[in-house]
N, C-alpha and C positions, 0 to 999 in steps of 0.2 A: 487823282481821278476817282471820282464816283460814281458806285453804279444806283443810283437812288432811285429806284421807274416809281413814278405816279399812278399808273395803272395799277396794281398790285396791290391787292384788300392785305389787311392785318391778319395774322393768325389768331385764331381763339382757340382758347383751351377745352370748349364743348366740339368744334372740330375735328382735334387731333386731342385724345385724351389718350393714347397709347405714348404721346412722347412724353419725359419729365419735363419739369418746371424748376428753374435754376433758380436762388433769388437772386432780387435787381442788385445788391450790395457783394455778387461774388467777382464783379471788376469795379476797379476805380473807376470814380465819373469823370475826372478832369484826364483822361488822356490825350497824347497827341493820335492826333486822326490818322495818318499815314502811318503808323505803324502797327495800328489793331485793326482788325476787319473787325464789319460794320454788326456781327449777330440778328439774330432773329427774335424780336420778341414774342410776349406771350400776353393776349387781350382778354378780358374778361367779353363778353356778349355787351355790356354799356358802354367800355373804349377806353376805360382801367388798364392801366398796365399791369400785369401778375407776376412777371418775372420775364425770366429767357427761356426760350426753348433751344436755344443754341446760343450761349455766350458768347461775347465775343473773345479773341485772343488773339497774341502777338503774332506778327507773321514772320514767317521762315528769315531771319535776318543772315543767318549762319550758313545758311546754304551749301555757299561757295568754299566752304573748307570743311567741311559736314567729315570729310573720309580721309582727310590730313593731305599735308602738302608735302608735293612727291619732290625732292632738290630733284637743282638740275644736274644734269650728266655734263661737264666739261670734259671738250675733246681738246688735247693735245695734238701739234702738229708737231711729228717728227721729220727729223731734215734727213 
């Protein structure tokens, strides 16, 4: 699923000059889509790419066992 809106101007670097500027070479270009989120890049005023202002990165894959897995308690039935 993507969230790609059409409405949504590029960001420029004369804009937002208080964020950094990542360069375009700090992720690989060929990755798989579903598991990096999409970044935000960074436009020159002509519609040059500059870089990222928000690179992208892996997403939380590990989540689910982030704080370790609790065994289970077996219960014994005594007679």
């Amino acid at each position: 699923m993507t969230h790609k809106y059409g409405g949504r101007k590029p960001m420029t670097i004369a804009d937002n000059p208080d964020l950094p500027i990542h360069p375009l070479n700090c992720v690989p270009d060929n990755r798989p889509k579903g598991s990096w989120t999409n970044g935000v890049k960074a436009y020159h005023k002509d519609g040059s790419v500059a870089g990222w202002f928000h690179p992208p990165r892996t997403r939380n894959q590990g989540h689910k066992t982030r704080y370790g897995l609790t065994p289970r308690q077996m219960t014994l039935e005594e007679e």
